[in-house]
DRENDO-1510 file (C-alpha; in Angstrom, 1 decimal, always signed):
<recs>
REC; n; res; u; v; w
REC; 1; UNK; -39.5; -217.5; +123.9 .
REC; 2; UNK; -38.6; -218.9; +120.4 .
REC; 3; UNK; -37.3; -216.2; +119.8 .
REC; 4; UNK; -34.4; -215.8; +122.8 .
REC; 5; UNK; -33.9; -219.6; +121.8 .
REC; 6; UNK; -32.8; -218.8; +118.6 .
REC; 7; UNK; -30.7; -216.0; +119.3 .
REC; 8; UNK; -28.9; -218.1; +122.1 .
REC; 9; UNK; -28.8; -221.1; +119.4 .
REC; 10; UNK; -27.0; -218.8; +116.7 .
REC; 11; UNK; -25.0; -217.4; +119.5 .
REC; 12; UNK; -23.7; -220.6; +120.6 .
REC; 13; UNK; -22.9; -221.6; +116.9 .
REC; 14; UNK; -21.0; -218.8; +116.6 .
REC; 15; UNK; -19.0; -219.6; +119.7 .
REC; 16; UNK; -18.4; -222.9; +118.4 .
REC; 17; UNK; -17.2; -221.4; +114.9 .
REC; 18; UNK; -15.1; -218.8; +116.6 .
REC; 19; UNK; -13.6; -221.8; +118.8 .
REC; 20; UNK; -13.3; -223.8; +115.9 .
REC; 21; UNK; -11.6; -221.5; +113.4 .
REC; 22; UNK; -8.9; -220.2; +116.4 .
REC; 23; UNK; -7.8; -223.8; +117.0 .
REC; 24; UNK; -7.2; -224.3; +112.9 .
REC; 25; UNK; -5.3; -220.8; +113.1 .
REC; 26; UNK; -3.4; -221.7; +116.3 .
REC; 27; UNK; -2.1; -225.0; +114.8 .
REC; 28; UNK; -2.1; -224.9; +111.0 .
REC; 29; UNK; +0.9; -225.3; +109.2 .
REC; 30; UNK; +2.3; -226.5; +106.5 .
REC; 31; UNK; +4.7; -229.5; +106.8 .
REC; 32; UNK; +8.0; -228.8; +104.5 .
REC; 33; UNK; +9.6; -232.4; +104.1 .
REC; 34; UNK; +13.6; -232.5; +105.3 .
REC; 35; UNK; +16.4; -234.6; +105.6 .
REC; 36; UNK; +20.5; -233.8; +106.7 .
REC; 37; UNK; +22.9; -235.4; +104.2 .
REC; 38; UNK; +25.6; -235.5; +106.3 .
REC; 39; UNK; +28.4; -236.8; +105.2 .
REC; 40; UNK; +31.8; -235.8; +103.9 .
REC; 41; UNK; +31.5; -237.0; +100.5 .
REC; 42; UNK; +28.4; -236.6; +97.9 .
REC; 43; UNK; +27.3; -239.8; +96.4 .
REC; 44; UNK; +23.2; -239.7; +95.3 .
REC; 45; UNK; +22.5; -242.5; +93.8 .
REC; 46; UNK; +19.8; -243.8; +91.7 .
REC; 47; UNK; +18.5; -245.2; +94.9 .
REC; 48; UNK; +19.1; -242.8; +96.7 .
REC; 49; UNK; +16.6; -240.9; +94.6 .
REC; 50; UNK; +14.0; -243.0; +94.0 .
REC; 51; UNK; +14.0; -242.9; +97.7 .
REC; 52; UNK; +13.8; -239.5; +97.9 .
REC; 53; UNK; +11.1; -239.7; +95.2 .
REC; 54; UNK; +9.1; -242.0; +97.3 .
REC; 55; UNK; +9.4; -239.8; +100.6 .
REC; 56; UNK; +9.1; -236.3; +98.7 .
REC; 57; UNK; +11.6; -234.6; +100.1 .
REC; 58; UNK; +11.2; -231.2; +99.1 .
REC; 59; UNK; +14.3; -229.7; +100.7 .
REC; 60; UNK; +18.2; -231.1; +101.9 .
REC; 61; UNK; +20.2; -229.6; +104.2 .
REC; 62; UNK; +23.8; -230.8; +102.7 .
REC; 63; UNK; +26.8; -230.2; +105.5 .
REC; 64; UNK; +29.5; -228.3; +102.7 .
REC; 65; UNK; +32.1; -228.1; +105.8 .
REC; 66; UNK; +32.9; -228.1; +109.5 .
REC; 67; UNK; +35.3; -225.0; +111.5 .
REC; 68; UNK; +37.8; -226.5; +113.7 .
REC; 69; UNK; +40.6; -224.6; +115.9 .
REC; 70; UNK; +43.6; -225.4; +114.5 .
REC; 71; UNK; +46.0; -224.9; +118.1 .
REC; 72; UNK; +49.3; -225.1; +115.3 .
REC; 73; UNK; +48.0; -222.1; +113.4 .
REC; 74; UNK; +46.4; -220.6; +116.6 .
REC; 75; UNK; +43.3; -220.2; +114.3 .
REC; 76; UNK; +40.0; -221.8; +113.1 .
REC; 77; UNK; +40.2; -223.5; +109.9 .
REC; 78; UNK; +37.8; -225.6; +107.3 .
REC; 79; UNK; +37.7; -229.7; +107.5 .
REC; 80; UNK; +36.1; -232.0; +106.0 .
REC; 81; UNK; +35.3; -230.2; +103.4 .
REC; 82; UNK; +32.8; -231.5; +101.0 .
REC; 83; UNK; +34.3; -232.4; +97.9 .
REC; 84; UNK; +31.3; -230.3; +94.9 .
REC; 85; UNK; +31.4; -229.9; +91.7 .
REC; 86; UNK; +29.0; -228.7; +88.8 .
REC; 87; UNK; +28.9; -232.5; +87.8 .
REC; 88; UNK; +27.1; -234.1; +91.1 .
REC; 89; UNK; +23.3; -235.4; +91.0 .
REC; 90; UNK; +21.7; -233.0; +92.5 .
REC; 91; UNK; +17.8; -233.3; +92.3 .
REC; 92; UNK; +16.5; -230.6; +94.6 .
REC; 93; UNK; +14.7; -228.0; +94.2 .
REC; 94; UNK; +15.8; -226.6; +97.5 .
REC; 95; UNK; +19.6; -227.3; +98.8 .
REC; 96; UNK; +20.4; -225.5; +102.3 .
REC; 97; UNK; +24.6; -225.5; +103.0 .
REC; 98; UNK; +25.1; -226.1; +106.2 .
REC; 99; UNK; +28.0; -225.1; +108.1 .
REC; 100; UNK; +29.5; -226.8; +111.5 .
REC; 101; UNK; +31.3; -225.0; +113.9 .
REC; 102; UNK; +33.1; -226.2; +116.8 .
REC; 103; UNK; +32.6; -224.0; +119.5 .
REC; 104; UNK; +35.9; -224.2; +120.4 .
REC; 105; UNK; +36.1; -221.6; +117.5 .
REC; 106; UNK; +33.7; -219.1; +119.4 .
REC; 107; UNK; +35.5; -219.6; +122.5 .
REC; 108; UNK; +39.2; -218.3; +121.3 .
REC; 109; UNK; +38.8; -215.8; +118.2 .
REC; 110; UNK; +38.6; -212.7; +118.6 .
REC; 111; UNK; +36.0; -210.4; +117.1 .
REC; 112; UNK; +38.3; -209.1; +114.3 .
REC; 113; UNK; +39.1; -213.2; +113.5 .
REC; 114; UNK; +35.4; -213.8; +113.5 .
REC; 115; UNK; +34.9; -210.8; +111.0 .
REC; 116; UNK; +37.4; -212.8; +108.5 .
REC; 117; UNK; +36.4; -216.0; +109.2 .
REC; 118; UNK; +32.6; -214.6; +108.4 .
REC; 119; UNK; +34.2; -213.1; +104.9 .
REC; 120; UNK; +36.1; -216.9; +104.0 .
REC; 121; UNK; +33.0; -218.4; +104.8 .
REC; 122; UNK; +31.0; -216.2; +102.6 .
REC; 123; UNK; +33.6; -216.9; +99.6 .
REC; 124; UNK; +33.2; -220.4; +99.9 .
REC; 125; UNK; +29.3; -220.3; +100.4 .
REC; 126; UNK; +28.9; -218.0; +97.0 .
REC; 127; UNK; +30.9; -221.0; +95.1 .
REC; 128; UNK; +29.5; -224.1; +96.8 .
REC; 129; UNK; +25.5; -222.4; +95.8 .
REC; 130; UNK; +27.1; -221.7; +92.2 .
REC; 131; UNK; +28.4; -225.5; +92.3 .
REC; 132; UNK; +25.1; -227.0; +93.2 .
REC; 133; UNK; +23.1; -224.4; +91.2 .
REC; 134; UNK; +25.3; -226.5; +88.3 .
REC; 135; UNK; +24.8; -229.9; +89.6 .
REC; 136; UNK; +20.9; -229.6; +89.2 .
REC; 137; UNK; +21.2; -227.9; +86.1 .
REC; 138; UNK; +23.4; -231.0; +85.0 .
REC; 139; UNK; +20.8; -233.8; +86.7 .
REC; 140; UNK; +17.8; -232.0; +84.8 .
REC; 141; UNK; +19.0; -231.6; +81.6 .
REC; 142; UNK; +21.1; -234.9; +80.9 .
REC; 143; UNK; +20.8; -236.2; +77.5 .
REC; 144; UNK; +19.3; -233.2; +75.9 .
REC; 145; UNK; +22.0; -232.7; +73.7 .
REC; 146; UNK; +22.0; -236.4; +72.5 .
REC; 147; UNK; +20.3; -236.3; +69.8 .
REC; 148; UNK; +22.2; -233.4; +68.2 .
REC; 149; UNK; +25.3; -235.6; +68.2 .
REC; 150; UNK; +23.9; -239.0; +67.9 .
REC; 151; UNK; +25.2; -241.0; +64.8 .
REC; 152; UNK; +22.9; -240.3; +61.6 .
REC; 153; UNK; +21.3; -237.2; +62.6 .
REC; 154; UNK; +19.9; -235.1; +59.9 .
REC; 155; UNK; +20.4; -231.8; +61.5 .
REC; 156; UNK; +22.2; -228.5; +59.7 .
REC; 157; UNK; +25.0; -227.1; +61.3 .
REC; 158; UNK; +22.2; -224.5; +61.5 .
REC; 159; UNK; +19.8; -226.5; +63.3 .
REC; 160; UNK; +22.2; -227.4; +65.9 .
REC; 161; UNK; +23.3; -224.1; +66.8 .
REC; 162; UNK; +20.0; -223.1; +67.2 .
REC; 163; UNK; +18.9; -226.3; +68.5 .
REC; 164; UNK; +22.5; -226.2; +71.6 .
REC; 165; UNK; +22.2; -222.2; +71.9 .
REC; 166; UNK; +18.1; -222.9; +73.0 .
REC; 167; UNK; +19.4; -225.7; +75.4 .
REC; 168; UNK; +22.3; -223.2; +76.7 .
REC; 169; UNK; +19.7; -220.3; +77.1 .
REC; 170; UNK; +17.6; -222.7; +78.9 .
REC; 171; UNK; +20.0; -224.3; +81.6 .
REC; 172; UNK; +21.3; -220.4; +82.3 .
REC; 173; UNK; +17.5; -219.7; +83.1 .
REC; 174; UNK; +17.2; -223.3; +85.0 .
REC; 175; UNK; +20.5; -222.0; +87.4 .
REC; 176; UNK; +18.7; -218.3; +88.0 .
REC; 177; UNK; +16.1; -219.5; +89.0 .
REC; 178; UNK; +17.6; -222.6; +91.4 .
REC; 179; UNK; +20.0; -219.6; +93.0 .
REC; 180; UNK; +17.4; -217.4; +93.1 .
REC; 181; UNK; +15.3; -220.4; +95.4 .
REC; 182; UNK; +18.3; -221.1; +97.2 .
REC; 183; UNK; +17.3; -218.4; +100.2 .
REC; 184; UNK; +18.6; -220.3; +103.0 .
REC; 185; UNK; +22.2; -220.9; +105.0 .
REC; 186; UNK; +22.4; -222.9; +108.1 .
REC; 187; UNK; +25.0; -222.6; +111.0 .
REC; 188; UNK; +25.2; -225.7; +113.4 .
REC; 189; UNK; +27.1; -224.7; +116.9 .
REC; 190; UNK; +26.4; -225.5; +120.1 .
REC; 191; UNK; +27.3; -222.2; +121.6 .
REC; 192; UNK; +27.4; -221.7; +125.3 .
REC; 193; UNK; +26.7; -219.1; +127.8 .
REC; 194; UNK; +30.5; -218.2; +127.7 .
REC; 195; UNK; +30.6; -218.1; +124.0 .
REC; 196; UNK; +27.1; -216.7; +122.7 .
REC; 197; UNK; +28.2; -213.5; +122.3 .
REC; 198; UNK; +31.5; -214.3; +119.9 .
REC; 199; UNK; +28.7; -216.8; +118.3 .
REC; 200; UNK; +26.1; -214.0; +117.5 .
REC; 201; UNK; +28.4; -211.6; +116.1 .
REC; 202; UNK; +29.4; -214.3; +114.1 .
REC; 203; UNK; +25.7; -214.8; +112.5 .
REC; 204; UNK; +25.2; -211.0; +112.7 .
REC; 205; UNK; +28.4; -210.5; +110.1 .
REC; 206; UNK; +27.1; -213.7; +108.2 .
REC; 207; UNK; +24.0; -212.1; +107.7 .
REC; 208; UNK; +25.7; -208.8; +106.3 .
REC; 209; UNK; +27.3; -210.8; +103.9 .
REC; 210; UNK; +23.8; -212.5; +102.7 .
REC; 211; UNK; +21.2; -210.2; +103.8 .
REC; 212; UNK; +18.6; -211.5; +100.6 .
REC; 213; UNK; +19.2; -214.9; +102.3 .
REC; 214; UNK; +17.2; -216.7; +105.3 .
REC; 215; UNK; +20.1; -217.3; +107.7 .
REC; 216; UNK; +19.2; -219.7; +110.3 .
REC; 217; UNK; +21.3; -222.0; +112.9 .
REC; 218; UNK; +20.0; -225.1; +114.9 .
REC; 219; UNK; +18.9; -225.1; +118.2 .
REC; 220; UNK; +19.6; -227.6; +121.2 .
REC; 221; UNK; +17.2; -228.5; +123.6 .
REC; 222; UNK; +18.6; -227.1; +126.4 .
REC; 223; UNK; +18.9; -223.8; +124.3 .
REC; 224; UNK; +15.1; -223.4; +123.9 .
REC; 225; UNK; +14.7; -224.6; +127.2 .
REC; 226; UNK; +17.0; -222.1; +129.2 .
REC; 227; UNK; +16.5; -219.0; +127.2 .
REC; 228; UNK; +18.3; -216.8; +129.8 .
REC; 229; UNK; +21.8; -218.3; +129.6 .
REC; 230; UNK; +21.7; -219.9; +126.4 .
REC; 231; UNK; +20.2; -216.2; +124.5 .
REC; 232; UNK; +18.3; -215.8; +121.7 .
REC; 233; UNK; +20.3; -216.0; +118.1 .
REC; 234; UNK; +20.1; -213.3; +115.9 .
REC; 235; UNK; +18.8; -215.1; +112.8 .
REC; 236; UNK; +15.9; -215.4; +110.6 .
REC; 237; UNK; +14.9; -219.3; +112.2 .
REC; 238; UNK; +15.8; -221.7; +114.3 .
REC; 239; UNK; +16.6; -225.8; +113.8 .
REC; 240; UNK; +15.3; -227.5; +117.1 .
REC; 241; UNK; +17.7; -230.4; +117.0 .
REC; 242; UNK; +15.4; -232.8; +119.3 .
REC; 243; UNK; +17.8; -235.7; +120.1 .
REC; 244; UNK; +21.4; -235.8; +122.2 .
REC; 245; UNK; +19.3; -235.6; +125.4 .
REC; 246; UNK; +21.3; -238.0; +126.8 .
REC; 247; UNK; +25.1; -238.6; +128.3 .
REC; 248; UNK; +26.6; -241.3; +125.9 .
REC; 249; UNK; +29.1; -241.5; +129.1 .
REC; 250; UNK; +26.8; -243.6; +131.5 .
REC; 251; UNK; +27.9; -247.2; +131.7 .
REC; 252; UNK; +23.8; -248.1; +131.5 .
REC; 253; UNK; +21.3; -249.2; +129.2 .
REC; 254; UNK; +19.5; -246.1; +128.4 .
REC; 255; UNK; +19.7; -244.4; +125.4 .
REC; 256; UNK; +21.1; -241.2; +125.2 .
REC; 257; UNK; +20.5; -240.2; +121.6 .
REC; 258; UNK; +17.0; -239.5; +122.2 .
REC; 259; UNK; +13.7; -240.6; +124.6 .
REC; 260; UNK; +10.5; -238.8; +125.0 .
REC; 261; UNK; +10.8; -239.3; +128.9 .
REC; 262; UNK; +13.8; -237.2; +129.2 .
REC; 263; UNK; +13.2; -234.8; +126.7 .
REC; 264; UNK; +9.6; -233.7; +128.1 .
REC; 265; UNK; +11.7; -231.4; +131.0 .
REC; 266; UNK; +13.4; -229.7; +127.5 .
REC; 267; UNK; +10.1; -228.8; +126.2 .
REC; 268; UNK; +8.7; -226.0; +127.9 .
REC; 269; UNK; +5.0; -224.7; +127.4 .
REC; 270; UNK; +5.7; -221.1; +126.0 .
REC; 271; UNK; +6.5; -219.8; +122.5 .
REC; 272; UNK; +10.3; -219.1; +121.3 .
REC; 273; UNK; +10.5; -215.9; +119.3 .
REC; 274; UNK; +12.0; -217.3; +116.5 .
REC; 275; UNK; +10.0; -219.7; +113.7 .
REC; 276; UNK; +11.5; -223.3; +114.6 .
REC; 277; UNK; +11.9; -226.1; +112.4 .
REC; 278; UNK; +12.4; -229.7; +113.9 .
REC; 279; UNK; +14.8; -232.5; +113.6 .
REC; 280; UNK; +14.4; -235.5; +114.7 .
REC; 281; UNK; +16.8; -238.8; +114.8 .
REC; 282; UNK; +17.0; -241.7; +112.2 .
REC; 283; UNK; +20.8; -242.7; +112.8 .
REC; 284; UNK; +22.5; -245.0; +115.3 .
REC; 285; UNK; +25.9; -245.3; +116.8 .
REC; 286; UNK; +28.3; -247.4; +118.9 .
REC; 287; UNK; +29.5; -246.1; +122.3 .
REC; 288; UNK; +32.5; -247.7; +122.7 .
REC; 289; UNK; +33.8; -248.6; +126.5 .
REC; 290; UNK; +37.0; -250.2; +128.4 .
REC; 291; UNK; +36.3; -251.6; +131.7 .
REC; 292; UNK; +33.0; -249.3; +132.2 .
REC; 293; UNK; +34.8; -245.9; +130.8 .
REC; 294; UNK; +33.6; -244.1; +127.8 .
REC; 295; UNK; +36.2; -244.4; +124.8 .
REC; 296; UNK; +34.3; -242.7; +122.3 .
REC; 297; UNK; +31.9; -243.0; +119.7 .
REC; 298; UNK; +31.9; -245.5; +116.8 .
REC; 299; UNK; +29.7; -243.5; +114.2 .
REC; 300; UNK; +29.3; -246.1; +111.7 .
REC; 301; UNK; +28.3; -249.4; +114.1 .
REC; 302; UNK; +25.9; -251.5; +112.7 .
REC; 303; UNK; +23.3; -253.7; +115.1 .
REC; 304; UNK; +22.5; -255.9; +111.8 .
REC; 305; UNK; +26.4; -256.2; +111.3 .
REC; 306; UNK; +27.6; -257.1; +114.8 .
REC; 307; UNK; +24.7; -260.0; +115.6 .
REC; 308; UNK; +26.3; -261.5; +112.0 .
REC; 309; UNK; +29.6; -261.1; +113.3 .
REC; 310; UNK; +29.8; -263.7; +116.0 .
REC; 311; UNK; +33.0; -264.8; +115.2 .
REC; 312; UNK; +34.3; -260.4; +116.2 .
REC; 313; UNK; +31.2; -259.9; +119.1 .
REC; 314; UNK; +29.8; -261.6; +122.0 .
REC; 315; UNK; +26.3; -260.5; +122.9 .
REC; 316; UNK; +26.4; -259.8; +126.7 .
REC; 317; UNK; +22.8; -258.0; +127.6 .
REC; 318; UNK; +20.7; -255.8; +125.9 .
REC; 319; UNK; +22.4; -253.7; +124.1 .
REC; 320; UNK; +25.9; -254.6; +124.9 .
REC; 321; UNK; +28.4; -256.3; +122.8 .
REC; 322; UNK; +32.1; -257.6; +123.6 .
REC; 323; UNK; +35.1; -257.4; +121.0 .
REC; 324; UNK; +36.4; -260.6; +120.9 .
REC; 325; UNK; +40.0; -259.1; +118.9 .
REC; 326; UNK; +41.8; -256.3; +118.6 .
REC; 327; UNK; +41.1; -253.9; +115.8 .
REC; 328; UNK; +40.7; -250.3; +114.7 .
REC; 329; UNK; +37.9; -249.1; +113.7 .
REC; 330; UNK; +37.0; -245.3; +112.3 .
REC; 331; UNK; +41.1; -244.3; +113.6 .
REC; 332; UNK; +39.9; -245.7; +117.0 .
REC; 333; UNK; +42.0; -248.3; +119.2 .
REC; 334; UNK; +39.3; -251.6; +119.7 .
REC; 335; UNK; +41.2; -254.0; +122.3 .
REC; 336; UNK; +39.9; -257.1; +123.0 .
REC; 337; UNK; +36.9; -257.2; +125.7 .
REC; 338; UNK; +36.1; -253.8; +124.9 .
REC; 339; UNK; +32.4; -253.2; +125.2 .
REC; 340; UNK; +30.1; -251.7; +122.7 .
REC; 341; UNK; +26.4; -250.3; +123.3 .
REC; 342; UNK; +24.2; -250.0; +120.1 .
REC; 343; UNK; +22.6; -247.0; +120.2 .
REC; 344; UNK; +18.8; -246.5; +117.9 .
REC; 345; UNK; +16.0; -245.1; +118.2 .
REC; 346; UNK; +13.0; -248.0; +117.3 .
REC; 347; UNK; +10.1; -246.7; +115.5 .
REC; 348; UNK; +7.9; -246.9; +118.6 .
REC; 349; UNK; +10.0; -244.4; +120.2 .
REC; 350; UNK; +9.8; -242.2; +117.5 .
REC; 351; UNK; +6.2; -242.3; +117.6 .
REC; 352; UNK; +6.3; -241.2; +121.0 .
REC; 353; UNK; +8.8; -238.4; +120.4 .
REC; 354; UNK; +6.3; -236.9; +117.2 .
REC; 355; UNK; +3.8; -237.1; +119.4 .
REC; 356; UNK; +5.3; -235.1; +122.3 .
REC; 357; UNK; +6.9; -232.7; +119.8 .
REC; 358; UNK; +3.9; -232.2; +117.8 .
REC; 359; UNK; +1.8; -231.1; +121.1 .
REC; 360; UNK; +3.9; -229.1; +123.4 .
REC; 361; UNK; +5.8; -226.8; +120.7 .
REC; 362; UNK; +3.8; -224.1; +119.0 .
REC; 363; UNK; +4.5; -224.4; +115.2 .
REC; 364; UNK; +3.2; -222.2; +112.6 .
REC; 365; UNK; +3.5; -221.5; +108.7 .
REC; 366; UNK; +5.7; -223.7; +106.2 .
REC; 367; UNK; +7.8; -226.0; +109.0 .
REC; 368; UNK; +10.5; -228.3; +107.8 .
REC; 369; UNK; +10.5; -231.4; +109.4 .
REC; 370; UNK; +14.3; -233.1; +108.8 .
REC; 371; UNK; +15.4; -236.2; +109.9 .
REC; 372; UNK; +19.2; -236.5; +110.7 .
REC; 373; UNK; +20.8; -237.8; +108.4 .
REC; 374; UNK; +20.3; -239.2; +105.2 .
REC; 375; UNK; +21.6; -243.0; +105.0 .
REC; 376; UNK; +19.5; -245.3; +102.1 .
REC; 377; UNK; +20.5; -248.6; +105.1 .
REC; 378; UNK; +18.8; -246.4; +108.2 .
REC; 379; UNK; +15.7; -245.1; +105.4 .
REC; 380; UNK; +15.0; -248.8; +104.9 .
REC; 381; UNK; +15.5; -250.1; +108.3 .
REC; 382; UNK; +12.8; -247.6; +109.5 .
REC; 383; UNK; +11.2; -247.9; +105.7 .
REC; 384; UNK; +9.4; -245.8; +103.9 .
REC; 385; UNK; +5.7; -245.8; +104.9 .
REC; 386; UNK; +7.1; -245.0; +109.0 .
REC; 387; UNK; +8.8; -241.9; +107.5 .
REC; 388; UNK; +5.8; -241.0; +106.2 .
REC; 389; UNK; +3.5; -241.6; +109.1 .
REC; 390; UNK; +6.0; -239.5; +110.9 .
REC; 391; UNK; +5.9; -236.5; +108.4 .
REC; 392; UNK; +2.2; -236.9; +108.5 .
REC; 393; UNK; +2.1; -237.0; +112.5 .
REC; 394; UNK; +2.7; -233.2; +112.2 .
REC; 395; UNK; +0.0; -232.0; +109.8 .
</recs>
């Protein structure tokens, strides 16, 4: 009898071990900290980097350009084009370009345009990783040549030779090995049933050009939701871009950048083929309306800003405001009595969104988790330590 009880005890612990080690396997990975900078002009700051510093950020996805359809030239062409050079404070080990493409441009080019527009692309990709390769050179290795030229120095002309053609040999060696790092290239289009296949033989041609690179695109919600019409990308990984659930068109309250309520219909049970990485929102915006009609979106609206401004805004409920003059703002027409809804996600929220994510998507290896889009005013007003509890959420 003491016998069959321990055989059933060690056969139980072994069940429990088995249990125990498939669960770690199942959800183990390692959490890659991310952020989007955004914007159409590079300024990193001091701030800015201690920031960074703070959050350890080990990778940035920096948009170099966007790919509009130019109707005057019946072709797609580069804007907002992000203005590098081998002089920008650059602290990152790992950069990832980022590309936008209207899909507008997959819609009306032909393959053979695609095929160019794949080469242009490449050309400018191959300089802006040779700019940024530069910029982080330059931001680690400021000041090393100071004391060969500061005033009083008791160096040869020997000694500094030596001394500048060791620095020289170094930065070269400090750029190898930052492009050789550089792996990744990221495409952000929101591609359609009607244009997926234009789209994909876009990213097939890109990776062609850069088949040593990890080529990867972002992925919508309703993209990884309805595999069947949306298709599965040829790339290396995906971005799950988990906000924009919403209309920003509805004349209501409710937020459309991003709720865990809507987005648990997105987030279906079984695994996509590709390795996913996840975005998640730390940005707000104004959605401007005349008499209850959508007018656009005011990017840079500020909540703090408007409840200052009471002498511009009257609050009417919630998150409503009223222009009380005319004005333009961001090239947009404001008239007077034109409403605006402030648009944010509060930490709670995001709480609730990491929590959703982090349970109903299968996520394995090195994941980045990015938050759209770098900003030092929306990284204080969520502040450091929630950032962190949110990275942490995932591990």
């Amino acid at each position: 009898m003491k016998s069959f009880l321990k055989i059933l005890l060690a056969l139980l612990l072994s069940s429990l071990l088995i249990a125990e080690n498939s669960c770690k396997s199942k959800h183990y990975f390692e959490v890659a900290r991310s952020f989007y900078y955004w914007k159409t002009s590079y300024d990193f700051s001091d701030k800015d980097k201690a920031y960074a510093d703070s959050l350890h950020i080990q990778k940035m996805y920096i948009k170099c350009f966007d790919i509009d359809w130019s109707e005057n030239a019946a072709k797609a062409v580069p804007v907002g084009v992000l203005n590098t050079t081998s002089y920008m404070h650059l602290p990152f080990e790992k950069v990832i370009p980022c590309i936008y493409i209207l899909n507008i441009v997959m819609e009306k080019s032909s393959e053979f345009e695609l095929f160019e527009l794949a080469q242009k692309i490449g050309e400018k990709l191959s300089q802006t990783f040779s700019d940024f390769a530069n910029s982080y050179t330059y931001t680690k290795t400021t000041g090393w040549d100071d004391p060969v030229y500061a005033e009083g120095n008791k160096y040869t002309q020997h000694e500094r030779d030596i001394i500048l053609n060791r620095i020289d040999s170094t930065k070269d060696a400090m750029k190898k090995d930052w492009l050789w790092q550089a792996n990744e290239i990221q495409f952000d289009c929101d591609w359609t049933e009607k244009s997926k296949e234009n789209y994909f033989y876009f990213l097939k041609k890109i990776k062609e050009l850069f088949p040593d690179k990890t080529i990867s695109c972002t992925l919508r919600l309703w993209q990884y939701n309805n595999r069947k019409i949306a298709g599965t990308p040829p790339v290396d990984r995906c971005m799950l871009m988990c906000y924009s659930v919403g209309n920003p068109r509805r004349y209501d309250g409710k937020n459309s950048i991003a709720n865990a309520e809507d987005m648990k219909a997105y987030l279906v049970k079984s695994k996509y083929s590709l390795p996913l990485d996840i975005a998640l929102p730390v940005f707000s915006w104004g959605v401007l309306f005349r008499n209850g009609h959508f007018k656009g979106i005011l990017h840079d609206a500020d909540l703090a800003t408007i409840q200052k401004d009471t002498a511009n805004f009257e609050h009417l409920t919630g998150n409503f405001y009223r222009y009380l003059t005319d004005t333009v703002i961001e090239n947009t027409y404001v008239r007077y009595g034109d409403e605006i809804k402030i648009e944010r996600i509060d930490s709670t929220e995001l709480s609730s969104i990491t929590s959703l994510i982090s349970s109903s998507i299968d996520l394995s290896g090195k994941t980045g988790i990015a938050f759209f889009s770098w900003d030092t005013t929306y990284i204080k007003q969520y502040g450091i330590n929630n950032l962190k509890k949110y990275y942490n959420s995932f591990q």
